[in-house]
TORSE-821781 format. One record per residue: residue in three letters; x, y, z of N, C-alpha, C in turn. Coordinates in steps of 0.02 Angstrom, whole numbers, plus 32768, in hexadecimal, padded with zeros to 4 digits. Example, Ala and Ser with C-alpha at 12.3 -4.5 7.8 and 13.67 -1.06 7.14 Angstrom:
residues 2
ala82947EE4818682677F1F818682947F5B8186 ser82827F90816282AC7FCB816582858002818A 
//
This chain:
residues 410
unk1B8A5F049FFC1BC55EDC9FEC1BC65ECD9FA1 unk1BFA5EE19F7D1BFF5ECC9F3E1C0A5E7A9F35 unk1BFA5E5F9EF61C0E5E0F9F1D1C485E159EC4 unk1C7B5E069EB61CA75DFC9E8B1C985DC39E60 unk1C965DD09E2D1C9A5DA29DF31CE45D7B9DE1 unk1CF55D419DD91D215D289DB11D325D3E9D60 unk1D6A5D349D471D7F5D4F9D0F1D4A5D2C9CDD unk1D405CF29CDC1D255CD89CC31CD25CEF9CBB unk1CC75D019CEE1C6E5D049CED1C7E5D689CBD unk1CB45D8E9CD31CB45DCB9CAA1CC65DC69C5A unk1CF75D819C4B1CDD5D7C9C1A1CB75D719BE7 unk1C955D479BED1C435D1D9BE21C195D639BEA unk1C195D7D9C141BD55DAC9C281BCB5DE99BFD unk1B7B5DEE9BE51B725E0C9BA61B585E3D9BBE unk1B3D5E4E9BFA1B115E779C1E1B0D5E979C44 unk1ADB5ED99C441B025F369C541AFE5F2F9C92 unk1B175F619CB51B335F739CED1B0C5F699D11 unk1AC65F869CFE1A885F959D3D1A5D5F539D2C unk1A6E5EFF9D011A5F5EC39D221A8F5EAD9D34 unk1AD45EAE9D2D1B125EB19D571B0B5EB69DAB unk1AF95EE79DBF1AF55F189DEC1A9C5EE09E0C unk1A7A5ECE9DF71A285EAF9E001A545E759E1B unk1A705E499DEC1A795E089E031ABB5E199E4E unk1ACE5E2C9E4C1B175E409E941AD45E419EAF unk1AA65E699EAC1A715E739EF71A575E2F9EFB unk1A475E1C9EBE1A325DDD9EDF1A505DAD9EF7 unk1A955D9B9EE71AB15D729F151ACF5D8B9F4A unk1AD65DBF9F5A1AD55DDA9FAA1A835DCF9FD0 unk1A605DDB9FB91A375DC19FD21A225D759FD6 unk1A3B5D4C9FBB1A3E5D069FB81A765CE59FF1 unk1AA75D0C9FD91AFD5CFCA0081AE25D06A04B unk1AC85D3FA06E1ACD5D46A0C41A975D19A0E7 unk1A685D0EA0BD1A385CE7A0F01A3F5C91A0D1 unk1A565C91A0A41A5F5C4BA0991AAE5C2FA0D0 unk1AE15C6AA0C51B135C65A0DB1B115C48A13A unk1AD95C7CA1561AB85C79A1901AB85C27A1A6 unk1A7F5C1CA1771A595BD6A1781AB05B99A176 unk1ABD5B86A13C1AF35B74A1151B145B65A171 unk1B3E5BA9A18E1B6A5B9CA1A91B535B8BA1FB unk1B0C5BA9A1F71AE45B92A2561AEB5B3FA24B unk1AD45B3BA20D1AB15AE1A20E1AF75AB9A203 unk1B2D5AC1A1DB1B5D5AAFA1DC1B795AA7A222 unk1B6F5AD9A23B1BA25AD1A2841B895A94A2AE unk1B3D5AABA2A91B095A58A2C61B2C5A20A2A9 unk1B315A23A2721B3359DEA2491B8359C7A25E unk1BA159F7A2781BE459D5A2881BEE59CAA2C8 unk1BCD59E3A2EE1BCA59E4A3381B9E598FA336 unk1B6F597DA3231B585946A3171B885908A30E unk1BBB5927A2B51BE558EFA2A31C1458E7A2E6 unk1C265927A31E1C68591AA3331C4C58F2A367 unk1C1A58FBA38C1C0058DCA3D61BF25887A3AD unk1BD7588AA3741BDB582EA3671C1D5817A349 unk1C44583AA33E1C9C5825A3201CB35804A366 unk1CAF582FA3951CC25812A3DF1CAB57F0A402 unk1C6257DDA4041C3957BCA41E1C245782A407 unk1C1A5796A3C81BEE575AA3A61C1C5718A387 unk1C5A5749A3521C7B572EA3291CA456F2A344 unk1CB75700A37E1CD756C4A39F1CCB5688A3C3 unk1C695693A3B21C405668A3B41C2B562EA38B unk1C1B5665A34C1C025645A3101C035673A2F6 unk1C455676A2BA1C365694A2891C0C56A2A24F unk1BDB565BA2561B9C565AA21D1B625684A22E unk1B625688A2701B1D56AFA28F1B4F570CA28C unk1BA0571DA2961BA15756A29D1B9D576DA243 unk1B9C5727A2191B98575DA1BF1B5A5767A1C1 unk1B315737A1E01AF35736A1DD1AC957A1A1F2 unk1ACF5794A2181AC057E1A2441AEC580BA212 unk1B2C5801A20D1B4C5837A1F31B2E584CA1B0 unk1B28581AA18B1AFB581EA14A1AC1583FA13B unk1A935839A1751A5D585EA1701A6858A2A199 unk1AA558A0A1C61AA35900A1CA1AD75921A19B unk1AFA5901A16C1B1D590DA1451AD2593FA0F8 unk1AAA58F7A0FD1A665907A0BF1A53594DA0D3 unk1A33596AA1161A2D598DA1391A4759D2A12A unk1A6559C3A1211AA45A0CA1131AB25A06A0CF unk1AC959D8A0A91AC959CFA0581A9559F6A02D unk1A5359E8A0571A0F59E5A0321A0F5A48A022 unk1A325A4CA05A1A2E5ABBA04D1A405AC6A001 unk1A7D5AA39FF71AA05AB89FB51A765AB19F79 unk1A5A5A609F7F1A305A429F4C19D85A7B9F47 unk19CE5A959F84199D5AB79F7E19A25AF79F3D unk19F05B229F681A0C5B589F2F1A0E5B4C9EE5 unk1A125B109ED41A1A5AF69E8F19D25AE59E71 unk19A95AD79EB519505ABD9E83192A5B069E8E unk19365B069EB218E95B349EDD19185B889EBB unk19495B929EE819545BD59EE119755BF59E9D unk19AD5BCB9E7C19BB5BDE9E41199E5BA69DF3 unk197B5B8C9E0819505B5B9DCD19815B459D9A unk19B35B349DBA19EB5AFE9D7A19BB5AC59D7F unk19B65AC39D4719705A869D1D19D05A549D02 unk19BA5A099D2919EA59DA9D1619B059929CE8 unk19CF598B9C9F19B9595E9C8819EA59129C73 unk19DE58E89C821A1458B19C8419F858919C5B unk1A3A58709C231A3158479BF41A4358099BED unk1A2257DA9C0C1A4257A49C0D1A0157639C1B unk1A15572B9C1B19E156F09C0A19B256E99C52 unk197756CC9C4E195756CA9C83197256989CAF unk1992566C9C8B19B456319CCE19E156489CF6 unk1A0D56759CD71A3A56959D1B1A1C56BF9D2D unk19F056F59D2119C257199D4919AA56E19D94 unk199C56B79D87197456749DAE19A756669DDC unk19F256559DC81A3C565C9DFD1A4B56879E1C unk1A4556C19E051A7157079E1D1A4B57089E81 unk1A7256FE9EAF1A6057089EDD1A4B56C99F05 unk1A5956959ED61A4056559EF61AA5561D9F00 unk1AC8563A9EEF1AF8560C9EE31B4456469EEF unk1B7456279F051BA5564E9F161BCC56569EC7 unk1BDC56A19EBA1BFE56B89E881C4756E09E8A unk1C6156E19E4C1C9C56F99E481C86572D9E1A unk1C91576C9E271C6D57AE9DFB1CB157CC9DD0 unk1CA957CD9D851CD057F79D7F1CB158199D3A unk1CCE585D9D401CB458AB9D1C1CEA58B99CF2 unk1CCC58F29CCC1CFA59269CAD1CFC59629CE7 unk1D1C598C9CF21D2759B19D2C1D1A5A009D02 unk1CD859F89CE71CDD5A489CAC1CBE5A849CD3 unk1C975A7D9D1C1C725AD19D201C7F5ACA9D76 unk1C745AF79D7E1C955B159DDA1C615AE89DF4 unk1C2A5ACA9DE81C105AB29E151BF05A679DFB unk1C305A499DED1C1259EE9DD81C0C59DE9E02 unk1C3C59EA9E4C1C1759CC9E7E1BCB59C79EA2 unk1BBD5A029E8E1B785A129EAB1B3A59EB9E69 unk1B4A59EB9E311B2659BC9E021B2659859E21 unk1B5F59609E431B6759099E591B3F58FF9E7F unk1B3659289EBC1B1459369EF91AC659279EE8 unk1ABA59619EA31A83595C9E9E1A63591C9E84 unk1A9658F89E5D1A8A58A49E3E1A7E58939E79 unk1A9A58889EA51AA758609EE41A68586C9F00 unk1A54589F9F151A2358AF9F4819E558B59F11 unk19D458979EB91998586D9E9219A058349EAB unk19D3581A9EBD19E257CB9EB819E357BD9F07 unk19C957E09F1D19D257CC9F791A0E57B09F95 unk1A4257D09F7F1A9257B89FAD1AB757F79FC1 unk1A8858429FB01AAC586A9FC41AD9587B9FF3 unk1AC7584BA03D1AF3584CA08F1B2C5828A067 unk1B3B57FBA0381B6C57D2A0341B8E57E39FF2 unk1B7D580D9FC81BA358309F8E1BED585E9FBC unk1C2F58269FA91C78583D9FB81C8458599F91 unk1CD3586A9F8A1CED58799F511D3F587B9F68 unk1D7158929F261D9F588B9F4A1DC058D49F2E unk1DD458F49F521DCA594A9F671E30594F9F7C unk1E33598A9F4F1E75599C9F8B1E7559BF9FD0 unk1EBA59AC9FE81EAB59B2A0201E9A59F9A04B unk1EB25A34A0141E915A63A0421E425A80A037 unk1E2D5A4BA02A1DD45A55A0281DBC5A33A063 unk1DF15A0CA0A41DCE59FCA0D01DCB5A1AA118 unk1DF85A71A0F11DFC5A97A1291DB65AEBA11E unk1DAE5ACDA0EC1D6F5B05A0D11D405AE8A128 unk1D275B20A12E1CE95B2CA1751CB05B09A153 unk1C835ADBA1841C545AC4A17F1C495A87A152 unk1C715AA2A1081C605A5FA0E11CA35A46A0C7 unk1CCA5A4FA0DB1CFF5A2FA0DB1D1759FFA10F unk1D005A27A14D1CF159FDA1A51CCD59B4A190 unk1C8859B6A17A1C515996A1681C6E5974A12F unk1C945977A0F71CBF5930A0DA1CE15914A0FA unk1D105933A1281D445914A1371D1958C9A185 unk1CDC58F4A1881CC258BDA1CD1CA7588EA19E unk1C8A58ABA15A1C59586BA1421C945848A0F9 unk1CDF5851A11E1CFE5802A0F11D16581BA0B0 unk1D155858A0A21D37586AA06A1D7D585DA055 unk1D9D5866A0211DEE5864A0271E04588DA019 unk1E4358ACA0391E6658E2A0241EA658CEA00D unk1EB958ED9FCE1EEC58E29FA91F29591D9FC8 unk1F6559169F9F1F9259589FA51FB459539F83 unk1F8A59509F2F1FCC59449EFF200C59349EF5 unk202459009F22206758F29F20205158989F29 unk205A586C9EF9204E581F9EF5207557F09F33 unk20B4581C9F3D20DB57EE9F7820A857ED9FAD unk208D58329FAB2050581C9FFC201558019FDE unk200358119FB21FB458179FB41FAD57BA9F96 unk1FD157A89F761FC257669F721FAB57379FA8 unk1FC957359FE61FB15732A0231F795730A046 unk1F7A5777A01E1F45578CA0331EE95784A015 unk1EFE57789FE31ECA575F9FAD1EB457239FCA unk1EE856E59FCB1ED756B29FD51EBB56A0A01A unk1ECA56C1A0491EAF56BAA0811E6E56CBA08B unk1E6A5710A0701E195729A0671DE1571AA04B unk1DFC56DCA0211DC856B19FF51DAF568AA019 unk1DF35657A03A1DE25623A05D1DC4560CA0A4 unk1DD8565EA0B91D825668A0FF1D555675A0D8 unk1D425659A0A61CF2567BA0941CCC5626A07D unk1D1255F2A0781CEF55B4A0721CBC55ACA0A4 unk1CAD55B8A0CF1C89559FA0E61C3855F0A103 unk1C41560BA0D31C11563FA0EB1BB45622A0D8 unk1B985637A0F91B5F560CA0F11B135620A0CA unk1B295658A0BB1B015660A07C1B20567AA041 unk1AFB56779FF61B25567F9FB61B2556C09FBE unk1B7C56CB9FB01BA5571E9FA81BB657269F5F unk1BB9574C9F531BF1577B9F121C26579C9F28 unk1C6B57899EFE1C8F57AC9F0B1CC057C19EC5 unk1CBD580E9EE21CB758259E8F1D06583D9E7B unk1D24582B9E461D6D58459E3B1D6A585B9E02 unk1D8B58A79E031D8358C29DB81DD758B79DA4 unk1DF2588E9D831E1058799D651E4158A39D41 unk1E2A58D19D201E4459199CFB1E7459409D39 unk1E7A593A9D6E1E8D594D9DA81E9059969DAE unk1E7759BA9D921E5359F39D8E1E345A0F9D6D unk1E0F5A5C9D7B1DC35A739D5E1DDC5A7D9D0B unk1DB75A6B9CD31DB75A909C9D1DC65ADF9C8E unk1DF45AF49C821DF15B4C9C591E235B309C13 unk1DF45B629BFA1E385B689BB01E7B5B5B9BAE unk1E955B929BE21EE85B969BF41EF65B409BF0 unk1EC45B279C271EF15AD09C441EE75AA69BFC unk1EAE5AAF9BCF1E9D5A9F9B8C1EF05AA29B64 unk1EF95ADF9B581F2F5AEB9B2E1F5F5ADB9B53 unk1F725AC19B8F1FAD5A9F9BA31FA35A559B98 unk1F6D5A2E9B8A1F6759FA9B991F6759EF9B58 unk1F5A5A079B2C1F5D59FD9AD71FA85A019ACA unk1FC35A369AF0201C5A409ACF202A59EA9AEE unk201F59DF9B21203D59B29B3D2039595C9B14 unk1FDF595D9B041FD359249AD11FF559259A8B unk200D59629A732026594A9A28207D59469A3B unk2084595A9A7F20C7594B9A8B20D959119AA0 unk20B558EA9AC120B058B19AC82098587B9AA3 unk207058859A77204C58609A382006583F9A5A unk1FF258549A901F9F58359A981F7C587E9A7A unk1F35584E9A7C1EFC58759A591EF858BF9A6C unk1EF658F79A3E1EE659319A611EA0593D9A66 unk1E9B59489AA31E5B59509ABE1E3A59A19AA9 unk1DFC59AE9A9B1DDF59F39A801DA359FE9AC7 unk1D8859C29AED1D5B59F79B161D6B59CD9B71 unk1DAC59A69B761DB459879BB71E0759979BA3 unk1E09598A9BFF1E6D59859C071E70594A9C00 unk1EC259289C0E1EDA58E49BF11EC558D29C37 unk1EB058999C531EAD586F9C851EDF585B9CA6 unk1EF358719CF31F1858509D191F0D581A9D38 unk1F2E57D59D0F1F1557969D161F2557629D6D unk1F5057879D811F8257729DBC1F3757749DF3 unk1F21578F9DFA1EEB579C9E461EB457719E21 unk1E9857669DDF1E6857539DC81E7C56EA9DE7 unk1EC056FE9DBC1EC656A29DAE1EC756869E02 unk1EF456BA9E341EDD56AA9E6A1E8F56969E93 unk1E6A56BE9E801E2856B99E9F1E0A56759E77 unk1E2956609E441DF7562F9E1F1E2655E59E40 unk1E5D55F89E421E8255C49E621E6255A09EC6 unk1E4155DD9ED01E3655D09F201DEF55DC9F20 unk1DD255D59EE11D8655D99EDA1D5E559B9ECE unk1D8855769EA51D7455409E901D4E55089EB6 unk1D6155159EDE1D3354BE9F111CEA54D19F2D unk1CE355089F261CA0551C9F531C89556B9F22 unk1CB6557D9EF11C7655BA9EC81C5355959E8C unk1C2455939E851C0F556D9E341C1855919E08 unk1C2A55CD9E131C1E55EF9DC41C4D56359DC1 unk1C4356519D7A1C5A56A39D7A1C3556CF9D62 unk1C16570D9D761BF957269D591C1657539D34 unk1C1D57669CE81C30578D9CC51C0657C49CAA unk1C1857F29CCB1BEE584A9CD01C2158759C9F unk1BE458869C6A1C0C58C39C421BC458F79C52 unk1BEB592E9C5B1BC7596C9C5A1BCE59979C12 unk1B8059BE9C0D1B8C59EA9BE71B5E5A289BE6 unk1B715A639BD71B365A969BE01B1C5AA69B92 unk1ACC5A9B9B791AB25AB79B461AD65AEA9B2E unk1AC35B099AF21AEB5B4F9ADB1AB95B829AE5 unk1A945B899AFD1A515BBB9B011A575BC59B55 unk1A765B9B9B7E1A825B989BBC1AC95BC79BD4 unk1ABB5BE39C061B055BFA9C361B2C5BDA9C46 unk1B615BC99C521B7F5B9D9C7D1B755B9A9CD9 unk1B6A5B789CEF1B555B999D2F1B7D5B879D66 unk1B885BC59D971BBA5BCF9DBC1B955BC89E00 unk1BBE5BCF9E3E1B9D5BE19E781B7E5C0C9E93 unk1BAA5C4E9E5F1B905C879E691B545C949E38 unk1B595C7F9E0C1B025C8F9DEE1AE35C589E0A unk1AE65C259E2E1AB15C119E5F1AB55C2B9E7A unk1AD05C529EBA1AC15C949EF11A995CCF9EBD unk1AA05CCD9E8B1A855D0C9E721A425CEC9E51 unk1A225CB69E4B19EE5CAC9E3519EF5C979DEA unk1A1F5C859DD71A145C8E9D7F1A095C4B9D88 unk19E25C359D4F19D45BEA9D4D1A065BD59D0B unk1A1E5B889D041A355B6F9CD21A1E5B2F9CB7 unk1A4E5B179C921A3B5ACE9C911A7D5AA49C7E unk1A715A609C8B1AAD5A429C941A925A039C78 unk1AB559D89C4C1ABF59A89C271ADB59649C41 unk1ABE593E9C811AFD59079C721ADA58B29C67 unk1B1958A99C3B1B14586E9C1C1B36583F9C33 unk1B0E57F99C4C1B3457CF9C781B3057879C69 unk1B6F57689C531B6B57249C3E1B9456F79C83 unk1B8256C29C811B9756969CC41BC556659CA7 unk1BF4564F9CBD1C3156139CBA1C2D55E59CF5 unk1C2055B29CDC1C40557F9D081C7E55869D34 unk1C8A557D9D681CC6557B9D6D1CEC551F9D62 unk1CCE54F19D6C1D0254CE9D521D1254C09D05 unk1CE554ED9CCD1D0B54DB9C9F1D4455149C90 unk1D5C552E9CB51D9155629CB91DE355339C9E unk1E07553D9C8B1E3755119C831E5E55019CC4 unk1E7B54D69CBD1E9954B09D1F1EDA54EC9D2F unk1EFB54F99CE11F3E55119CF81F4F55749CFE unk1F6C55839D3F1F7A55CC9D261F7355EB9CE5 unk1FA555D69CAB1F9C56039C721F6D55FE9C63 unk1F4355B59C541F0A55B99C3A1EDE55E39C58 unk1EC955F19C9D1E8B56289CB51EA556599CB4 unk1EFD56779CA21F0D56C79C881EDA56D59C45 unk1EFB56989C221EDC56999BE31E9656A19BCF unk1E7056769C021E30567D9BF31DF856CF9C07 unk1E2E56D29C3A1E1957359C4D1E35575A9C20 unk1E6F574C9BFA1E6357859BD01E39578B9B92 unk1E3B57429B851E08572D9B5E1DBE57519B5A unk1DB557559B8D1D5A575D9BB01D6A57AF9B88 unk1D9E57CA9BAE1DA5581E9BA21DA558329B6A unk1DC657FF9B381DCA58249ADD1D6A58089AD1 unk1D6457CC9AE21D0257E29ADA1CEA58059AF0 unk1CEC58249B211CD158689B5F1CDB589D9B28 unk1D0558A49B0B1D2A58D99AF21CFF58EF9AA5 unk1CEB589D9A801CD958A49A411C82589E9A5B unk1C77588A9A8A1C2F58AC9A8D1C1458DF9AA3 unk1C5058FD9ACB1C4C59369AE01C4259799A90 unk1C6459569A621C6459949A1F1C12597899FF unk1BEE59379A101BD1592799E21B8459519A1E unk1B9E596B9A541B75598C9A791B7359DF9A63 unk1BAE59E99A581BAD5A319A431B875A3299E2 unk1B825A1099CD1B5B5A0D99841B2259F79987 unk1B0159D899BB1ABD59C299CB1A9459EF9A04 unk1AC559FE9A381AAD5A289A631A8359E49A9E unk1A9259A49A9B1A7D59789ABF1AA0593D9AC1 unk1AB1591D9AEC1AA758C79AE51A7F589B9ABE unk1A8058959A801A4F58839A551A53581F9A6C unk1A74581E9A711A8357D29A7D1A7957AD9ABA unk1A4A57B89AEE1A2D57999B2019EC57D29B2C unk19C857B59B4C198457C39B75199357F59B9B unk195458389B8F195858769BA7193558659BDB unk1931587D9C3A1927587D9C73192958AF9C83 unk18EB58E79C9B18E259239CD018EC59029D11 unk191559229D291945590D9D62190459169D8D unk18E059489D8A189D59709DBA18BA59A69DEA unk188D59B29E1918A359F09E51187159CE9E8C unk189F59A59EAD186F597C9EE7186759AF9F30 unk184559A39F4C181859DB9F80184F59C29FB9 unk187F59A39FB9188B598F9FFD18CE59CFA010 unk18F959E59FE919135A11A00518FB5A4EA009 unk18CD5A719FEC18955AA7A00C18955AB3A05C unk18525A56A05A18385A49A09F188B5A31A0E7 unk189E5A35A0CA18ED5A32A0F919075A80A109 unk18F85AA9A0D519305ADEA0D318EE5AFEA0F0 unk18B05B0AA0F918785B1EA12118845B10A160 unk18895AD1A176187D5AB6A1B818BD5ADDA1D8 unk18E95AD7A1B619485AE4A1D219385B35A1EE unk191F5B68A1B919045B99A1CB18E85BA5A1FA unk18AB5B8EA20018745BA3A23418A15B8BA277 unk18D75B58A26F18EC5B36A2BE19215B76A2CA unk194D5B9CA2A8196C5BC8A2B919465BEAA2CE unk19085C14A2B618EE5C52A2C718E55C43A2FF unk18AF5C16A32118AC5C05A35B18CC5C09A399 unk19075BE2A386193D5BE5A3B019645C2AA3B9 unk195D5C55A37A197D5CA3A381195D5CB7A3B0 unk190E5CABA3A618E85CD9A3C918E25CC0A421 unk18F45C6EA42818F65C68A46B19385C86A49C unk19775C92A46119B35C9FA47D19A45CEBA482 unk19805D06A46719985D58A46019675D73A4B3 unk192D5D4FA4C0190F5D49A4FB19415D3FA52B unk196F5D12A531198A5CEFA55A19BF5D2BA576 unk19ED5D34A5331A365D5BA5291A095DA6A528 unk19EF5DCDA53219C75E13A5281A075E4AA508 unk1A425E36A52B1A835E5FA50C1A7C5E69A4BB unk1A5A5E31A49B1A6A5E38A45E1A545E65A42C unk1A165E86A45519F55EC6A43F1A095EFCA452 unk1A3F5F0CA4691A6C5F49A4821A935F4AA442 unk1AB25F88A43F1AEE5F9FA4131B0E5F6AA417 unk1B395F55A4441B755F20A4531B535EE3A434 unk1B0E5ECFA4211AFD5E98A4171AF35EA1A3D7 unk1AD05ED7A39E1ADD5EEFA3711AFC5EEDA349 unk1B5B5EF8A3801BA25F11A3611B9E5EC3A336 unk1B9E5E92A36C1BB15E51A3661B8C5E26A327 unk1B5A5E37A3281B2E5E16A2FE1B385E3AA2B7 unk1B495E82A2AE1B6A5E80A2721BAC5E63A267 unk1BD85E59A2881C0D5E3DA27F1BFC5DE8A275 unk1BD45DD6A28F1BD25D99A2711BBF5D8EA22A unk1B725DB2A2311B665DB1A1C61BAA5DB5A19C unk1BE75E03A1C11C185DF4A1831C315DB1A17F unk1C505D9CA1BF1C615D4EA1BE1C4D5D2BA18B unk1C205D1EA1871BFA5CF2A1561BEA5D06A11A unk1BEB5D49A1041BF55D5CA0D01C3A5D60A0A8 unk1C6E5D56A0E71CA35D46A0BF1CB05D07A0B6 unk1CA75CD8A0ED1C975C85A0E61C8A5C79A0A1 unk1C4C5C9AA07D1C255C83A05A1C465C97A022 unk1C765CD1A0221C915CE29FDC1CD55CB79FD2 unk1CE55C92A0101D2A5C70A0021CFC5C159FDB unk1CD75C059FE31CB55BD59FE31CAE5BDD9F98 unk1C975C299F741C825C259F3F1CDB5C239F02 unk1CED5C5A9F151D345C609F041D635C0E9EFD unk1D3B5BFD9F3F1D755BA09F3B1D445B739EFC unk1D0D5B829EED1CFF5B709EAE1CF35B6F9E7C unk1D165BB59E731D0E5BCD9E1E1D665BAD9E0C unk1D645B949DAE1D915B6E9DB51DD25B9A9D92 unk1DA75BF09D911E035C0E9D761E1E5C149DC2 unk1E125BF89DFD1E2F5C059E321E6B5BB49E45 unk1E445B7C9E241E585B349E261E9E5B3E9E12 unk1EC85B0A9E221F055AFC9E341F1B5AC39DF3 unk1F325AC89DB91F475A9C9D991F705A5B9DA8 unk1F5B5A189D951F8659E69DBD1FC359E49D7E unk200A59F19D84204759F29D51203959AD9D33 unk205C59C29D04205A59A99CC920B059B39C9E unk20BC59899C9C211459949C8D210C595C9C32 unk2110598C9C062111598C9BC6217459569BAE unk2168591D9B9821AB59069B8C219858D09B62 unk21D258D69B3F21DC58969B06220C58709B26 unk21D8582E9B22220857F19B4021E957AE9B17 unk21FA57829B4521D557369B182186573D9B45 unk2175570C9B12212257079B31210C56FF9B81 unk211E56DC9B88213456C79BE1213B57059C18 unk2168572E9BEE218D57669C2B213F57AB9C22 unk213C57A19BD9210657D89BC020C057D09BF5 unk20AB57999BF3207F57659C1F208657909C6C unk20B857629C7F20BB577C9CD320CC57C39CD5 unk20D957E99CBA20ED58449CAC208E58699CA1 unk206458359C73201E58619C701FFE585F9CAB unk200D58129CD61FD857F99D051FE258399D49 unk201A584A9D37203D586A9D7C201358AD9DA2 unk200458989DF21FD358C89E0A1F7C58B99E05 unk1F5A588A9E051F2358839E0C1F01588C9E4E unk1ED358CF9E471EB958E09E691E8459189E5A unk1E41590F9E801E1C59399E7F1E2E59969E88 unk1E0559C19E6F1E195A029E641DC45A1D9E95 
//
């Protein structure tokens, strides 16, 4: 199986055919048996969420996040393995030891720059240093909660789905916050603000758009859609203490790293720098917390250049994230419980060693080999969906509610 590159990874890529041709083998060889694993244990993990959604949830919902959380970790921990163990993205975080000391102890409001196909899987990996990985949300559009396995598995463990259109999703925002008052251990829930992935193209629209409008032109983030932000801080306030502010960045000696060079083994490294906000000293009124997010973004923006001339976060405390043994010893155990069970079913079912059993069992690998290429494809970001952006000269006010328009995750 050939596995396809994005435009993006062919342009970047400096290298001949026959390591071209090395790395495709290796992430085909990464893709089918991870894919295997990925979608057996997924199906567990939802068969789990669905029998306690019905059972449990209408019991006590604290005991069904409870369970759900830890078979949610369960299945999370595969991905986080691909990122330590199998493709060695080395993550170093820059930021003070006292919120190091918070991160995972206190409920947060997460928000990013949205720059490489896989920030989500960086958060995950914060989350699951900081022990809240079962409870790291986010707020996702909505057709990411029809993706197989891990889209199933957000939508049981409380995620939100948007659908770029504010008449619904406002609603919808606010509701989704406010079942989580009462969730019983500290969550993250992460909103990338930019309301979609970084490429050049959305760059040079979002620059025409700032000098047409007269805010800051931005050189390494999009303009902030303030509308979903000011909401979440509006229905956050009584019970989140804080915000965490995540800028990413990749060294210049580093790749950028994709999903597919984690299936293919390439290792990278990743930069993020994380300062914490209060949330009540946020200002009380709407404009003011538009204001103060876009605010955050023209600093995001100017340390983001003072990262590309340093090649670091020079301005907080360097942290080796590490490579902790626990998703290994998970993605081992998950293993050995399939083989087992293959090997008790294939005893059981004997058909499956016939041709007819054969036929079937290759037809499943493709399954999942195509599973696995739509999974990768839904996160590379020349595939992402731009949230509009309607360029107009008006008074300050109209300019205002015209940038905020469409906040939502990509």
């Amino acid at each position: 199986m050939a596995v396809a590159t994005g435009k993006k990874g062919r342009a970047e890529g400096s290298d001949t055919p026959t390591e071209r041709a090395g790395g495709c083998t290796a992430a085909v060889v990464a893709i089918i048996p991870v894919g295997i694993l990925f979608f057996t244990t997924g199906l567990i993990v939802n068969f789990i969420q669905t029998i306690c959604y019905c059972l449990v949830r209408p019991i006590s919902k604290s005991l069904y996040r409870r369970i759900s959380r830890v078979a949610l970790e369960l299945l999370w921990l595969e991905l986080v393995w691909l990122f330590d163990w199998w493709a060695g993205v080395k993550l170093q975080i820059f930021t003070d030891q006292e919120i190091i000391n918070k991160m995972g102890k206190e409920h947060a409001l997460v928000i990013c720059n949205h720059r490489s196909d896989i920030d989500w899987l960086v958060g995950w990996i914060l989350a699951q240093r900081s022990g809240c990985l079962g409870s790291a949300l986010a707020v996702m559009k909505k057709s990411s909660k029809f993706l197989p396995v891990i889209g199933w598995s957000m939508w049981f463990a409380e995620y939100l789905f948007l659908e770029r259109s504010w008449a619904k999703d406002e609603n919808t925002l606010k509701s989704g916050i406010q079942q989580l008052q009462d969730y019983p251990l500290p969550f993250w829930l992460a909103l990338f603000v930019e309301g979609t992935r970084f490429t050049q193209a959305k760059l040079l629209a979002a620059q025409e758009y700032a000098t047409t409008t007269g805010l800051p032109v931005p050189r390494n983030v999009l303009i902030p859609r303030t509308k979903g932000f000011v909401s979440a801080v509006s229905n956050m306030r009584s019970f989140v203490p804080a915000i965490y502010d995540v800028t990413l960045a990749i060294p210049k000696n580093s790749p950028p790293p994709t999903l597919l060079r984690i299936f293919k083994g390439e290792p990278s490294v990743v930069h993020v720098h994380i300062k914490r906000h209060l949330m009540n000293e946020l200002p009380k009124d709407d404009e003011g917390v538009a204001q103060w997010c876009r605010d955050v973004f023209v600093a995001k923006d100017a340390l983001l250049d003072k990262h590309k001339y340093e090649d670091k976060f020079s301005d907080k405390e360097s942290h080796d994230a590490g490579k902790p043994i626990k998703s290994l010893l998970v993605v081992i155990s998950w293993y050995i419980l399939l083989f087992v069970g293959f090997v008790k079913f294939v005893l059981f079912f004997p058909l499956l060693m016939s041709w007819k059993g054969l036929t079937i069992s290759i037809a499943a690998l493709g399954v999942v080999t195509i599973l696995m290429q739509i999974l990768i494809r839904f996160s590379q970001s020349e595939h992402s969906t731009p949230a509009k952006v309607v360029p107009i000269k008006t008074n300050r006010g109209e300019q205002l509610q015209a940038e905020t328009r469409g906040n939502k995750q990509d």
